[in-house]
FIKOLZA-1660 file (N, C-alpha, C; in steps of 0.1 Angstrom, whole numbers, plus 5000, padded with zeros to 4 digits):
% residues 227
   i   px   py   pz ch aa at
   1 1149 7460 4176  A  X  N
   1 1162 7466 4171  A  X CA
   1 1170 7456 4164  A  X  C
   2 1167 7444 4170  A  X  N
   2 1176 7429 4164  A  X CA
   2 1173 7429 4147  A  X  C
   3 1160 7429 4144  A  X  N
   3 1156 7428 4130  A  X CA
   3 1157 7440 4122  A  X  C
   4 1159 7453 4127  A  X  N
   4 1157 7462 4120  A  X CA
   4 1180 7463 4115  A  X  C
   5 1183 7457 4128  A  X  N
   5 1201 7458 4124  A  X CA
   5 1203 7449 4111  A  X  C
   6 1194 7436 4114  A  X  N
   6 1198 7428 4102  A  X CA
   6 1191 7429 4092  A  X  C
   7 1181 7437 4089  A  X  N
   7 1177 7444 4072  A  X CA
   7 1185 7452 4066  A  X  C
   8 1194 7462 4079  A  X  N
   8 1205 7474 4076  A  X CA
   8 1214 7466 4066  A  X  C
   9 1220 7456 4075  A  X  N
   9 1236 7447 4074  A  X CA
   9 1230 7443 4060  A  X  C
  10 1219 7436 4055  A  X  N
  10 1217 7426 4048  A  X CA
  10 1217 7440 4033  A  X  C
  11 1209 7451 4038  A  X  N
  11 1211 7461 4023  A  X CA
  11 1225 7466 4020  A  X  C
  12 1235 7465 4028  A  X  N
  12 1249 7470 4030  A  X CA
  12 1254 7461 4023  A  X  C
  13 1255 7450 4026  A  X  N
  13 1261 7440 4018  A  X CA
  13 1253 7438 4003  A  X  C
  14 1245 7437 4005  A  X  N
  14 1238 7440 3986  A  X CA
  14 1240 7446 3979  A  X  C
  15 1241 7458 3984  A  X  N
  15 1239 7471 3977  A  X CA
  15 1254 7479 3973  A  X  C
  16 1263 7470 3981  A  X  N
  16 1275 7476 3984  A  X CA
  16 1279 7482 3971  A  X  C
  17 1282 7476 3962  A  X  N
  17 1287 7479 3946  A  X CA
  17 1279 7493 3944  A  X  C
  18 1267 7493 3945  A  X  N
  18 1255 7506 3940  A  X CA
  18 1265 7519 3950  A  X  C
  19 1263 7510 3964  A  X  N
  19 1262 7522 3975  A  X CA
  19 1277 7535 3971  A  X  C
  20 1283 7525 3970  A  X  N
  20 1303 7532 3966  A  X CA
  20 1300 7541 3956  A  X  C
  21 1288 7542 3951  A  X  N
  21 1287 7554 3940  A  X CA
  21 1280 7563 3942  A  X  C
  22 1273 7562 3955  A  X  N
  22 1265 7570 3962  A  X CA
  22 1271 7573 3970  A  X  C
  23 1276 7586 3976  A  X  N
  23 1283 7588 3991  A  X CA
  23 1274 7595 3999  A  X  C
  24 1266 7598 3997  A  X  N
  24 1255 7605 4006  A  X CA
  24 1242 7594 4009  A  X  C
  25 1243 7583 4000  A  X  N
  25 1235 7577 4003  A  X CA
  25 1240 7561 4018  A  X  C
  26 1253 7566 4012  A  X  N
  26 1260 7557 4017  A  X CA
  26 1261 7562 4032  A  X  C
  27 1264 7574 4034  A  X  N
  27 1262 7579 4048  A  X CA
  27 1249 7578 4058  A  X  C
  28 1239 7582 4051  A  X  N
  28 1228 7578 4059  A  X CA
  28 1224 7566 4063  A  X  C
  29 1230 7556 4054  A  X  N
  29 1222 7541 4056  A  X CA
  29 1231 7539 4074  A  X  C
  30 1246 7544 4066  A  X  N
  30 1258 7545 4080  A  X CA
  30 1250 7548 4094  A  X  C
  31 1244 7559 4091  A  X  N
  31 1239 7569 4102  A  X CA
  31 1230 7562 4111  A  X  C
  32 1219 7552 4102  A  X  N
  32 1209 7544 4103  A  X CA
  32 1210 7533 4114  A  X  C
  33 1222 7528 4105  A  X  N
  33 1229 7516 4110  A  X CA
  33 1235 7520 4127  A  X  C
  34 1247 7533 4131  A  X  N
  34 1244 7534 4142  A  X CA
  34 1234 7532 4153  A  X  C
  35 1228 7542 4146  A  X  N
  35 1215 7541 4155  A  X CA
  35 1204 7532 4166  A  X  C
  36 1205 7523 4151  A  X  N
  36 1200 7511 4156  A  X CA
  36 1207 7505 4168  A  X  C
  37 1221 7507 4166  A  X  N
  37 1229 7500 4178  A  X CA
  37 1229 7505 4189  A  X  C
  38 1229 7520 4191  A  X  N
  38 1228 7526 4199  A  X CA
  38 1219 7520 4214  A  X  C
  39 1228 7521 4229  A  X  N
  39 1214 7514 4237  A  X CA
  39 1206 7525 4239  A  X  C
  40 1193 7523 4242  A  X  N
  40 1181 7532 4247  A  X CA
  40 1185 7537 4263  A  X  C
  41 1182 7550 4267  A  X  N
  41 1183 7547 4278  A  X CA
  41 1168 7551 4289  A  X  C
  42 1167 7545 4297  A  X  N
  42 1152 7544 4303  A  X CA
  42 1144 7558 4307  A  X  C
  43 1135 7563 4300  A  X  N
  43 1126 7577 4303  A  X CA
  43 1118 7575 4316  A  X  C
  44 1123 7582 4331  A  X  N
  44 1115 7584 4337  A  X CA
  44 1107 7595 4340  A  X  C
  45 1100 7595 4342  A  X  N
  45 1091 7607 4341  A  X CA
  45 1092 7615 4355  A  X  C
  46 1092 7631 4357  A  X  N
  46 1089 7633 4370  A  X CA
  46 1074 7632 4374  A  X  C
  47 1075 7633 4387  A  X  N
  47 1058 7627 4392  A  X CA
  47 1059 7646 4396  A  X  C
  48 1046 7644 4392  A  X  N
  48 1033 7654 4394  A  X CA
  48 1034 7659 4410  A  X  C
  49 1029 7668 4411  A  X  N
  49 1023 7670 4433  A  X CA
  49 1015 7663 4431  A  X  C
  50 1016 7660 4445  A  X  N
  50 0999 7648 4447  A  X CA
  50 0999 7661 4457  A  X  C
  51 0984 7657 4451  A  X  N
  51 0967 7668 4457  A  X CA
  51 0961 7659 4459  A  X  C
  52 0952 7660 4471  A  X  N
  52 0941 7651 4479  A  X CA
  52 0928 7659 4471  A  X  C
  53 0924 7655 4463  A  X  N
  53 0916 7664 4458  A  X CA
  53 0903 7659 4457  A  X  C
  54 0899 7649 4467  A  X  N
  54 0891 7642 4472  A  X CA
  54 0886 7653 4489  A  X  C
  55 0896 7658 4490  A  X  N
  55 0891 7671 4500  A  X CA
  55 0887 7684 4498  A  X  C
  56 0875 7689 4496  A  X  N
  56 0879 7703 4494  A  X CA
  56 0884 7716 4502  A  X  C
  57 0882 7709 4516  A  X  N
  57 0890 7718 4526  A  X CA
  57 0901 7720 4530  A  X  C
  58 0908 7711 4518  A  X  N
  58 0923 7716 4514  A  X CA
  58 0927 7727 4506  A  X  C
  59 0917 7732 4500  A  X  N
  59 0920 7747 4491  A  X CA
  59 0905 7752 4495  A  X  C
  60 0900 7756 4505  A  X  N
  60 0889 7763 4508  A  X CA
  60 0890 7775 4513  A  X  C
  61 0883 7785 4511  A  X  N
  61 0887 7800 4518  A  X CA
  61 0888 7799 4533  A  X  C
  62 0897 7800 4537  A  X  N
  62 0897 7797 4553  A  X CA
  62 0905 7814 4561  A  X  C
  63 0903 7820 4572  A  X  N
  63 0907 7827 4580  A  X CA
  63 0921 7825 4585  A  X  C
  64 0930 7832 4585  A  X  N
  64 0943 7826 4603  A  X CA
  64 0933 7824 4609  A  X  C
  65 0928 7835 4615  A  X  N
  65 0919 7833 4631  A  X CA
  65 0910 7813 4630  A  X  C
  66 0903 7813 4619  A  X  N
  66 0901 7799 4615  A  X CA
  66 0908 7788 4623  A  X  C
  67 0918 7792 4613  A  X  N
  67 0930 7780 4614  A  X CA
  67 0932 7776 4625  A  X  C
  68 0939 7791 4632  A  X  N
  68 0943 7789 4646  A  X CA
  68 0931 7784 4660  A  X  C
  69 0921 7787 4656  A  X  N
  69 0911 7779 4664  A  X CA
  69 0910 7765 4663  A  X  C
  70 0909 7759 4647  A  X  N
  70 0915 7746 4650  A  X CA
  70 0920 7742 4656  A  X  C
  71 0936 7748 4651  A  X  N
  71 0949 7741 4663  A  X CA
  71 0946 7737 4671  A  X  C
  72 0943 7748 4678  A  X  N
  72 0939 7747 4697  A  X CA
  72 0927 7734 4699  A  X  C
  73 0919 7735 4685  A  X  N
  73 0913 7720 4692  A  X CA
  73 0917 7707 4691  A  X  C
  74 0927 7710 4680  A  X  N
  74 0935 7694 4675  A  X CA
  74 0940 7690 4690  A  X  C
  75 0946 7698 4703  A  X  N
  75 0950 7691 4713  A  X CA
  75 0966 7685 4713  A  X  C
  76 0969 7694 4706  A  X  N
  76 0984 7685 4701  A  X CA
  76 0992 7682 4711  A  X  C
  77 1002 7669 4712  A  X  N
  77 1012 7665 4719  A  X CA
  77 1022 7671 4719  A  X  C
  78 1030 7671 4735  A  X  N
  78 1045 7676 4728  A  X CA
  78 1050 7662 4715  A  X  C
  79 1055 7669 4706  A  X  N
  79 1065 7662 4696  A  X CA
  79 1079 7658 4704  A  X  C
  80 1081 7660 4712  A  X  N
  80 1094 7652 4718  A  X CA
  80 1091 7643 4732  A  X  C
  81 1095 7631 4733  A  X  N
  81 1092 7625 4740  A  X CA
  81 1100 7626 4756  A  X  C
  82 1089 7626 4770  A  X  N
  82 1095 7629 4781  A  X CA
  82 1095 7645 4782  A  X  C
  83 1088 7654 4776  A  X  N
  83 1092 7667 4774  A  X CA
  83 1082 7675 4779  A  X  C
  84 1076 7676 4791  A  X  N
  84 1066 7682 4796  A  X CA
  84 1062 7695 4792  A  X  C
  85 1047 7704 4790  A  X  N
  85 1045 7712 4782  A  X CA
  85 1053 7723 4789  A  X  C
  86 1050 7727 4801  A  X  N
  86 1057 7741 4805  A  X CA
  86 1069 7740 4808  A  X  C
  87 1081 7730 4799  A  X  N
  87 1093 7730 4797  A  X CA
  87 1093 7734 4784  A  X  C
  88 1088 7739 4778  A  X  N
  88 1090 7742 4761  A  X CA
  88 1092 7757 4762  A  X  C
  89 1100 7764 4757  A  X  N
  89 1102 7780 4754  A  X CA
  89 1095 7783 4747  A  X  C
  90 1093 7796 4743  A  X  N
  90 1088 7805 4732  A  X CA
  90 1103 7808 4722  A  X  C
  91 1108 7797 4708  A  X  N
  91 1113 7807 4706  A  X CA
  91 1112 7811 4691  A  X  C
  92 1100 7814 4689  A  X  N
  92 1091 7815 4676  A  X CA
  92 1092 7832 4675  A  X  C
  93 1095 7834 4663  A  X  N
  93 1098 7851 4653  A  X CA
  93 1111 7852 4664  A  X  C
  94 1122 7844 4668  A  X  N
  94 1132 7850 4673  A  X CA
  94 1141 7855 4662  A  X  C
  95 1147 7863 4662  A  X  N
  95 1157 7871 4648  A  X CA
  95 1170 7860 4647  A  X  C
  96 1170 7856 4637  A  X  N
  96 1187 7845 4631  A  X CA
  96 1194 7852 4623  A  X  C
  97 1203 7846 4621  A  X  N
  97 1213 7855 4611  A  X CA
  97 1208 7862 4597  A  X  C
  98 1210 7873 4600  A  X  N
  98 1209 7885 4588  A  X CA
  98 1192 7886 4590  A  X  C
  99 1186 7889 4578  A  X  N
  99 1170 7896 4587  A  X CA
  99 1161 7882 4585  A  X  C
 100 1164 7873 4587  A  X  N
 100 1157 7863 4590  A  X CA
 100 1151 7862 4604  A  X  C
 101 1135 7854 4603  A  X  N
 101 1130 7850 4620  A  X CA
 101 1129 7840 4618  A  X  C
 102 1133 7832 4628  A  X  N
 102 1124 7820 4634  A  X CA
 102 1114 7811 4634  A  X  C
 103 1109 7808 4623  A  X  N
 103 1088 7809 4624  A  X CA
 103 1087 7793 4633  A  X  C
 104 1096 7788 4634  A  X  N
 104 1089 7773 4643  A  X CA
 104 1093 7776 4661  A  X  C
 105 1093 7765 4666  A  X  N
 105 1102 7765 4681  A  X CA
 105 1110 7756 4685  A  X  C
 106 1121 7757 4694  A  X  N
 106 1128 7745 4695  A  X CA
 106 1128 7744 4707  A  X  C
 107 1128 7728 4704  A  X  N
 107 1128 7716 4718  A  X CA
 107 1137 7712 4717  A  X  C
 108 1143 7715 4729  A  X  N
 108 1158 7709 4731  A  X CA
 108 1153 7694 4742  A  X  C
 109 1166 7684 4737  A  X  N
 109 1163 7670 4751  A  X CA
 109 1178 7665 4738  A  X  C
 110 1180 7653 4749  A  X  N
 110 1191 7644 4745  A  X CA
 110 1191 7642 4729  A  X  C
 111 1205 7638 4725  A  X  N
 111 1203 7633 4712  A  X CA
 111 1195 7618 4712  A  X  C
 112 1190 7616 4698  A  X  N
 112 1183 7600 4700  A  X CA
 112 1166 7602 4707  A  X  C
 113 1164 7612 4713  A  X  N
 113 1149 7608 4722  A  X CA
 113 1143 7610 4710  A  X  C
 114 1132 7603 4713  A  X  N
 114 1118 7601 4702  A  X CA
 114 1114 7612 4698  A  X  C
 115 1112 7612 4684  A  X  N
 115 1104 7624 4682  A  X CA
 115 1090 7623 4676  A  X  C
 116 1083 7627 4682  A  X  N
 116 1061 7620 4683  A  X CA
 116 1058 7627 4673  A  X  C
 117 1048 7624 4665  A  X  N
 117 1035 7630 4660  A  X CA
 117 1031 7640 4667  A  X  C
 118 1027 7653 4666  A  X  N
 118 1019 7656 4674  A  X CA
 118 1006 7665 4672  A  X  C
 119 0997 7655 4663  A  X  N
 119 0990 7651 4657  A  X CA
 119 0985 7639 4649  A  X  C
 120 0973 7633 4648  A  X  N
 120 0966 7626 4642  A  X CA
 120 0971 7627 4624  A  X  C
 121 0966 7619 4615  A  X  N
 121 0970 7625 4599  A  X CA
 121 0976 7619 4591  A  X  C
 122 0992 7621 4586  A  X  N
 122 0997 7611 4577  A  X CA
 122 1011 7620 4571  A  X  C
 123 1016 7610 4569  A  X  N
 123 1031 7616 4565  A  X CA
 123 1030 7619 4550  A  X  C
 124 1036 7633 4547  A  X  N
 124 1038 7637 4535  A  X CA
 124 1053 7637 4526  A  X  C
 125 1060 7642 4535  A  X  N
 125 1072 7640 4526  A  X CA
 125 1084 7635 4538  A  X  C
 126 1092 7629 4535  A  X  N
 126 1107 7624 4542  A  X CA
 126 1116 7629 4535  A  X  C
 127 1120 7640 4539  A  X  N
 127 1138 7643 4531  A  X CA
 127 1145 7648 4537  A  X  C
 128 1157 7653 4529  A  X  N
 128 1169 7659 4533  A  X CA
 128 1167 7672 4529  A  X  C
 129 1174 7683 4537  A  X  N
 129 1175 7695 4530  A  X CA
 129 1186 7703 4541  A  X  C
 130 1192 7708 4533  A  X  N
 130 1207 7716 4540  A  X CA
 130 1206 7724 4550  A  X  C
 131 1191 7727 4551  A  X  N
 131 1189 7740 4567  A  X CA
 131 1182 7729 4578  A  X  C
 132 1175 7721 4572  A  X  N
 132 1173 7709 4582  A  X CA
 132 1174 7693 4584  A  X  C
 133 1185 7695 4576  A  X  N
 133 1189 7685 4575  A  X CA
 133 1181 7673 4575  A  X  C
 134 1175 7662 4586  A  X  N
 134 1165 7649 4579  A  X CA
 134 1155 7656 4585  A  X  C
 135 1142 7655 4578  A  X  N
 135 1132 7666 4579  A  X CA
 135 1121 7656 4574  A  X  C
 136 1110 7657 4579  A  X  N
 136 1094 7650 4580  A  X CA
 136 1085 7660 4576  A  X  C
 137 1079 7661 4571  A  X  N
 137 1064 7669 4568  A  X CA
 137 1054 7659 4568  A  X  C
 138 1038 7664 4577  A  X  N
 138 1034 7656 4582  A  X CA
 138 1019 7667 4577  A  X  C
 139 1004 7658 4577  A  X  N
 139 0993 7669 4577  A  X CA
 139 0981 7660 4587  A  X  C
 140 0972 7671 4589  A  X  N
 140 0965 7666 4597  A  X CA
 140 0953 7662 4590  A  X  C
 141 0946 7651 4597  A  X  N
 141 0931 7644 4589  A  X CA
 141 0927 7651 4581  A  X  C
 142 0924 7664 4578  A  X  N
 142 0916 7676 4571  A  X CA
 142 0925 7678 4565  A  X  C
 143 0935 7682 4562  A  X  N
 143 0947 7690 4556  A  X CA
 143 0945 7703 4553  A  X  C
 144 0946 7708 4567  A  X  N
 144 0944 7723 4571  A  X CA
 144 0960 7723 4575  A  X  C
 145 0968 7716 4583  A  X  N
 145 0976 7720 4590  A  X CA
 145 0986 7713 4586  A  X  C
 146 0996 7718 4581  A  X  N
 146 1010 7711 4582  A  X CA
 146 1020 7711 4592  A  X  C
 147 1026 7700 4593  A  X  N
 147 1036 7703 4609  A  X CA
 147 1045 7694 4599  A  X  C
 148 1057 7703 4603  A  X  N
 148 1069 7708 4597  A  X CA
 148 1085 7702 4613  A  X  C
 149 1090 7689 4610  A  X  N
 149 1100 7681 4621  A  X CA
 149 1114 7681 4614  A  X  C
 150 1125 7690 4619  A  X  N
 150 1138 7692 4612  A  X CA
 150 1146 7688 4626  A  X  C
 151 1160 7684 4618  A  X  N
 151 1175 7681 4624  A  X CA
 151 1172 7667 4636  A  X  C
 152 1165 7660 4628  A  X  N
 152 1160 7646 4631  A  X CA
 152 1176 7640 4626  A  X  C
 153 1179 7632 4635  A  X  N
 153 1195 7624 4640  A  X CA
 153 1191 7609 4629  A  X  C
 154 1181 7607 4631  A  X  N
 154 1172 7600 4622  A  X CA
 154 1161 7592 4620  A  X  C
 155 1157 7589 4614  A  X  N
 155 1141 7588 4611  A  X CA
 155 1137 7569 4620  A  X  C
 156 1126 7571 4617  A  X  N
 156 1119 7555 4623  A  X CA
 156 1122 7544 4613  A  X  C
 157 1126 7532 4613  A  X  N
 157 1123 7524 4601  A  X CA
 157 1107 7521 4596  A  X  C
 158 1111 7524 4584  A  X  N
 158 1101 7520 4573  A  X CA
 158 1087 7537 4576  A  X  C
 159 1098 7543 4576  A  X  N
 159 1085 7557 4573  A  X CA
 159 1086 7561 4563  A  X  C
 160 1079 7562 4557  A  X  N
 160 1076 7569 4543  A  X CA
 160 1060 7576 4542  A  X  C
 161 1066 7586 4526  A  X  N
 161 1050 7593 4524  A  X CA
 161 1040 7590 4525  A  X  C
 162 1026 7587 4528  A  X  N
 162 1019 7584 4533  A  X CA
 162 1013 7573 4542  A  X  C
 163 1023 7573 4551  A  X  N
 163 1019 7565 4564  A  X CA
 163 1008 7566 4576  A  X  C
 164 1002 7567 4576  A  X  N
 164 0989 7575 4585  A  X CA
 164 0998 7574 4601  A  X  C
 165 0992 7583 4604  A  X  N
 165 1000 7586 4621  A  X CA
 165 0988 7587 4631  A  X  C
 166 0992 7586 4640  A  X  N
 166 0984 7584 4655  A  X CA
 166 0989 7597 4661  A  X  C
 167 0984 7606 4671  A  X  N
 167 0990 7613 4682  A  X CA
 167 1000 7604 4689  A  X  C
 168 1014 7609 4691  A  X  N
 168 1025 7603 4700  A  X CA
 168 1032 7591 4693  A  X  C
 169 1030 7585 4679  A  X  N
 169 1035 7578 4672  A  X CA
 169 1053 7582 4669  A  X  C
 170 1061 7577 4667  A  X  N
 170 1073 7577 4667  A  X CA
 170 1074 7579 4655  A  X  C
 171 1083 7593 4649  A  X  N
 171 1086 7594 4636  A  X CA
 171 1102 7591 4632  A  X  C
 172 1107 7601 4646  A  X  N
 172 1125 7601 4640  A  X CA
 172 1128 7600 4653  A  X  C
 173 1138 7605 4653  A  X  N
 173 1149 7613 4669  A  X CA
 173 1157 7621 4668  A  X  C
 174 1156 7628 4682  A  X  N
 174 1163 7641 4680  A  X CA
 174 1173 7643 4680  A  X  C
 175 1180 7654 4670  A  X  N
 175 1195 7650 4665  A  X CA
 175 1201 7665 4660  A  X  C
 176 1213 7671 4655  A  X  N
 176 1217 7683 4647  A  X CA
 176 1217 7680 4633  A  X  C
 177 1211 7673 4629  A  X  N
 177 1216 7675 4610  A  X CA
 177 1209 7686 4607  A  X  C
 178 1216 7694 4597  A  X  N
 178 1214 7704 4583  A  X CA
 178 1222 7714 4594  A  X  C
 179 1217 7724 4597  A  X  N
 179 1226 7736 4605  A  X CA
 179 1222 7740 4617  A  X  C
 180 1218 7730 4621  A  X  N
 180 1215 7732 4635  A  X CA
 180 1229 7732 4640  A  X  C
 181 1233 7736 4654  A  X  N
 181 1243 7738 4660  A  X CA
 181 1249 7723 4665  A  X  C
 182 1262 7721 4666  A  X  N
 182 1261 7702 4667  A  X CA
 182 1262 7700 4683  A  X  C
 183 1265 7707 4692  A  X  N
 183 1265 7707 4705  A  X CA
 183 1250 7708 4715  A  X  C
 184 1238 7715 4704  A  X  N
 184 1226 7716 4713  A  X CA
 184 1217 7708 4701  A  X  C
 185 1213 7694 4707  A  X  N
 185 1203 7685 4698  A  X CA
 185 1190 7689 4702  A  X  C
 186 1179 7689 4695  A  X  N
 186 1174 7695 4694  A  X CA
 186 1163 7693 4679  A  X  C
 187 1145 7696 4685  A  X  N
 187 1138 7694 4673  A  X CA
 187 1131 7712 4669  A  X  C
 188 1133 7711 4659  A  X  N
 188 1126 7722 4651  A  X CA
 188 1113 7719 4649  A  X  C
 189 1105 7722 4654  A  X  N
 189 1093 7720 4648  A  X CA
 189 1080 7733 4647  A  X  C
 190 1074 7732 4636  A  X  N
 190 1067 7741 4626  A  X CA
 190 1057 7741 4627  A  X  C
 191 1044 7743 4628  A  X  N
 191 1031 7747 4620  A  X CA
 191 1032 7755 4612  A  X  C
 192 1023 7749 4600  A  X  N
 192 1017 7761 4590  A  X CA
 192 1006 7758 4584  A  X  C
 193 0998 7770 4581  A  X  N
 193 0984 7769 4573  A  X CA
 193 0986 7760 4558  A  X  C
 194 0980 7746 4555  A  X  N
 194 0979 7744 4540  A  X CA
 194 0978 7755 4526  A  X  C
 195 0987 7758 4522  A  X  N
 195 0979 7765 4510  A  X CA
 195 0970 7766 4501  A  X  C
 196 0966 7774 4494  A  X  N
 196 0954 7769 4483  A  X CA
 196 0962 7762 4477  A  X  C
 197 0974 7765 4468  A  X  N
 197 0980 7761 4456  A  X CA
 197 0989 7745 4462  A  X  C
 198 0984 7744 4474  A  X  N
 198 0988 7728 4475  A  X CA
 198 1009 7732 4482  A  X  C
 199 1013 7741 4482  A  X  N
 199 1025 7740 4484  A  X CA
 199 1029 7737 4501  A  X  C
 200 1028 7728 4500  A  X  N
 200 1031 7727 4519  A  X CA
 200 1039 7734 4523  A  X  C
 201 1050 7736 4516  A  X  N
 201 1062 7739 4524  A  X CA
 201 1068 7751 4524  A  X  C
 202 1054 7761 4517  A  X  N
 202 1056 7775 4517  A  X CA
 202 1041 7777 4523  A  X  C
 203 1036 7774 4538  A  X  N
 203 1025 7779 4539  A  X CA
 203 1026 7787 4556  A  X  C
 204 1018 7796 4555  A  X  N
 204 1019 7807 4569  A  X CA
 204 1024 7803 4578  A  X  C
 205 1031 7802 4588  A  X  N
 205 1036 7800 4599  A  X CA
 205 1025 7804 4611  A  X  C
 206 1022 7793 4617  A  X  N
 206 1013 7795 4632  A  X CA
 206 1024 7788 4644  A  X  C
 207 1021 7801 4653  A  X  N
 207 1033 7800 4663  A  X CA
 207 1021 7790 4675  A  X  C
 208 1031 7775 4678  A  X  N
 208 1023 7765 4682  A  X CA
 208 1026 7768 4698  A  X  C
 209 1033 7778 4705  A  X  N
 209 1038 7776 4719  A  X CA
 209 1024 7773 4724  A  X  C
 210 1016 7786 4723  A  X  N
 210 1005 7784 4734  A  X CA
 210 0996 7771 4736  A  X  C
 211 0995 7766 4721  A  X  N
 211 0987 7759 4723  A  X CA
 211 0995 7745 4729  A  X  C
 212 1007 7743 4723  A  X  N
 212 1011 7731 4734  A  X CA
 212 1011 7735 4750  A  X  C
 213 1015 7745 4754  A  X  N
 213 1012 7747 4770  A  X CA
 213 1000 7747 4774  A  X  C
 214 0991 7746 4767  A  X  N
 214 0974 7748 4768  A  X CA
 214 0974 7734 4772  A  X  C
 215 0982 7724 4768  A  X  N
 215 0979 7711 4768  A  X CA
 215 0982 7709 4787  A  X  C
 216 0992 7711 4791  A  X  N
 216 0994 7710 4805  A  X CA
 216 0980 7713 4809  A  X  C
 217 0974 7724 4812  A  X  N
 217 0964 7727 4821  A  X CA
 217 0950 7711 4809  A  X  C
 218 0950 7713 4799  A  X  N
 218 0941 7703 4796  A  X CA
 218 0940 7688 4802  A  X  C
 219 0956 7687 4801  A  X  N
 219 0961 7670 4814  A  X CA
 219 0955 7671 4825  A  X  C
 220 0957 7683 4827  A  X  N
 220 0951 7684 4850  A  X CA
 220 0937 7681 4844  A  X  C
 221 0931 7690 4838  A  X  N
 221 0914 7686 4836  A  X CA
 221 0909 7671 4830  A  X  C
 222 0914 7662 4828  A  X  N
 222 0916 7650 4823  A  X CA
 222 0916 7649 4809  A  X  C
 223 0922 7655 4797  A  X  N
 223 0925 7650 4783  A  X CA
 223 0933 7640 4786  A  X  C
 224 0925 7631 4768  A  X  N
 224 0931 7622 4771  A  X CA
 224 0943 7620 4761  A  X  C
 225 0953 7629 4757  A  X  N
 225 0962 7631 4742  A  X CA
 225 0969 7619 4746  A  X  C
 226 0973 7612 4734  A  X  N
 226 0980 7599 4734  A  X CA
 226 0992 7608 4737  A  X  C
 227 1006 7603 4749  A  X  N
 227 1018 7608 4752  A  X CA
 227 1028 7595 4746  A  X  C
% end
């Protein structure tokens, strides 16, 4: 830009006598000359979805009935820590305001308690969003399953998108951000089927009660799920 200003300046001043008789010519060189000075400002690009596309059983014709037999064998942990299974409600397809349901369940415990993995896999997204305020999306080794952790008080240091996870690994803590109610803290948490089209965070909702209570009677039998 340095050398192209001083060829401008250097034909302005040469030319000047010519240019005064030219007024259209004179304007563009003008126009030119801005330009040049003008600063650039930096082009970022937005990024693409990332697709595992190294799996094909992330867009494979798969069943609910499928899916849901998975679940049950993934063995999942409660996601809140201290929170024994047949302390968990049912309160999945409960009706919320106006004709909206429910599709996850909530675990209520103190503000701040841990909030676990509860599953094997890897972190997909960490953000913010106004209905759940600090919110984790997480998938499991295969990326059949997404589990879906809202109104996190806040997150672990240094978690980010693709962090691999353990069963019972510490993500956030339990907290009211986005519109949770601020007097009952509390984790939202979700299953859903992967989609074909890769969109995590519009995929079927699988109601996880049973299979976390399945886990209690699995403990007496000796499983060994990381707590």
């Amino acid at each position: 830009m340095t050398n192209r200003l001083f060829v401008l300046t250097r034909l302005v001043r040469e030319g000047a006598p010519r240019l005064a008789q030219r007024p259209a010519a004179t304007a563009l060189l003008l126009g030119a000359l801005v330009a040049c000075t003008r600063p650039r400002l930096p082009v970022t690009p937005y990024p693409a979805p990332v697709r595992d596309s190294s799996s094909p059983r992330a867009t494979a014709d798969r069943s609910a009935d499928e899916d849901i037999e998975y679940l049950r064998e993934r063995h999942l942990v409660v996601p809140v820590a201290n929170v024994r299974p047949e302390q968990i409600t049912d309160s999945f397809d409960e009706p919320r305001e106006g004709s909206r349901r429910h599709r996850a369940i909530d675990i209520v415990a103190p503000r701040g308690t841990p909030v676990l993995a509860a599953d094997d896999g890897k972190v997909l997204r960490v953000s913010w969003n106004n209905a759940g305020g600090n919110t984790v999306y997480t998938v499991d080794p295969d990326s059949r399953l997404v589990y879906y952790y809202a109104h996190l008080d806040r997150y672990r240091d240094s978690l980010v998108a693709g962090m691999p996870l353990m069963k019972g690994d510490t993500i956030g803590f339990v907290g009211t951000t986005g519109n949770a109610p601020k007097d009952i803290p509390h984790l939202h948490f979700q299953v859903m089927r992967m989609p074909r089209d890769g969109k995590y965070w519009n995929g079927e909702a699988i109601n996880p009660f049973a299979m976390l209570r399945a886990e209690a009677e699995h403990d007496r039998e000796g499983g060994n799920g990381k707590k």
